[in-house]
C-alpha positions in Angstrom: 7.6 13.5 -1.8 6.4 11.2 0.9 8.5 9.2 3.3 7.4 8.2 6.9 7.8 5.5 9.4 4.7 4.2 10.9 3.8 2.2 14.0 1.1 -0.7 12.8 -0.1 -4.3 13.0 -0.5 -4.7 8.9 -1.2 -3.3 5.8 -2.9 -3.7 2.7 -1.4 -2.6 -0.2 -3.6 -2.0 -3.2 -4.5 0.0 -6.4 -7.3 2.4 -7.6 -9.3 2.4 -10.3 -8.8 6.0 -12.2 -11.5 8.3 -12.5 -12.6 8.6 -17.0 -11.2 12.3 -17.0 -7.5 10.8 -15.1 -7.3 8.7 -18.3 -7.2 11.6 -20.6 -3.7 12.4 -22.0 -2.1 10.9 -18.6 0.2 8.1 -18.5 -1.0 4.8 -18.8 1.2 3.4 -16.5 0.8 5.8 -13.7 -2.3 4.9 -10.9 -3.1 6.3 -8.0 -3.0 3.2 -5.1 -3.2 2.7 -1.4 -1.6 2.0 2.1 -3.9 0.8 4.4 -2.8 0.6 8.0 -4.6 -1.8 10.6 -3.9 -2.3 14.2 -4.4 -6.3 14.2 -3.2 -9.0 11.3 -5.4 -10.7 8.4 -7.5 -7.4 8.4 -9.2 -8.3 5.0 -10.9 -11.3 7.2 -12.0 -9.0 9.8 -14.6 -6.1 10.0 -11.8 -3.9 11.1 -11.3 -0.5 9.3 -7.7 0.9 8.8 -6.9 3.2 11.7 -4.9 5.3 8.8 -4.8 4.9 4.8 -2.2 6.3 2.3 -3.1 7.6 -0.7 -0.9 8.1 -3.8 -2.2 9.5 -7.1 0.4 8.2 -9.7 2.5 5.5 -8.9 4.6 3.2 -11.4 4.9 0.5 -9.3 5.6 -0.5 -5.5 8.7 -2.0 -4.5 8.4 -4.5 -1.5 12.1 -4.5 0.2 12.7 -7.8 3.0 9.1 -8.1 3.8 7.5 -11.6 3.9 3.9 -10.7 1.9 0.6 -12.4 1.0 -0.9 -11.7 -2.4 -4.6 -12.0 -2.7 -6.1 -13.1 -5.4 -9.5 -12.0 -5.1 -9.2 -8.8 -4.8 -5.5 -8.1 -6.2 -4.4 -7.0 -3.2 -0.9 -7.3 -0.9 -1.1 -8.1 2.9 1.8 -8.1 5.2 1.5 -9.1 8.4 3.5 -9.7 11.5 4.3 -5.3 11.2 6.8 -3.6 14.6 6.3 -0.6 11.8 6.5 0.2 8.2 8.5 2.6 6.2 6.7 4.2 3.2 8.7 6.3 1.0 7.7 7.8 -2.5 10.9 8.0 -5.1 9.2 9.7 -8.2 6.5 7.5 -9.7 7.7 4.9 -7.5 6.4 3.7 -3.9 8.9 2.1 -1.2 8.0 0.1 1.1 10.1 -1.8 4.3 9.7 -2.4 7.8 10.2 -4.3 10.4 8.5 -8.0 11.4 8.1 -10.1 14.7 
């Protein structure tokens, strides 16, 4: 199980497609997703690359605890901004995630 505090500027929070041989006699709800840490905010409008991503295989779902958030709708993915630091924590199939913002 994963569970760490991290020092960063924002995240995207997003899922993976599964490879053709993940889908066979796996879960359906279960996908692998990711936590991608950048040092300044609105990295999806910048050329920035993460300076560390998290990867989880099978994941339920991601629960978002006191965190104001950004949903994109282009690309289904989460943003939060505005990060002192986050705290990821896997709970079986499930990914936690809170932190602190300015």
């Amino acid at each position: 199980m994963y569970h760490k505090k991290l020092k960063t500027k924002s995240v995207i929070l997003g899922r993976r497609k599964r490879e053709a041989e993940d889908k066979k006699g796996e879960d359906f709800l279960l996908r692998p997703c990711f936590v991608d840490l950048f040092e300044v905010n609105n990295p999806h409008q910048t050329d920035y690359a993460p300076h560390k991503i998290l990867e989880f295989e099978k994941v339920h779902k991601i629960v978002i605890e006191g965190l104001n958030i950004s949903y994109l709708l282009p690309g289904n993915d989460i943003v939060i901004n505005d990060l002192k630091e986050i705290e990821v924590e896997e709970k079986g199939p499930h990914l936690i995630i809170k932190g602190k913002q300015k």
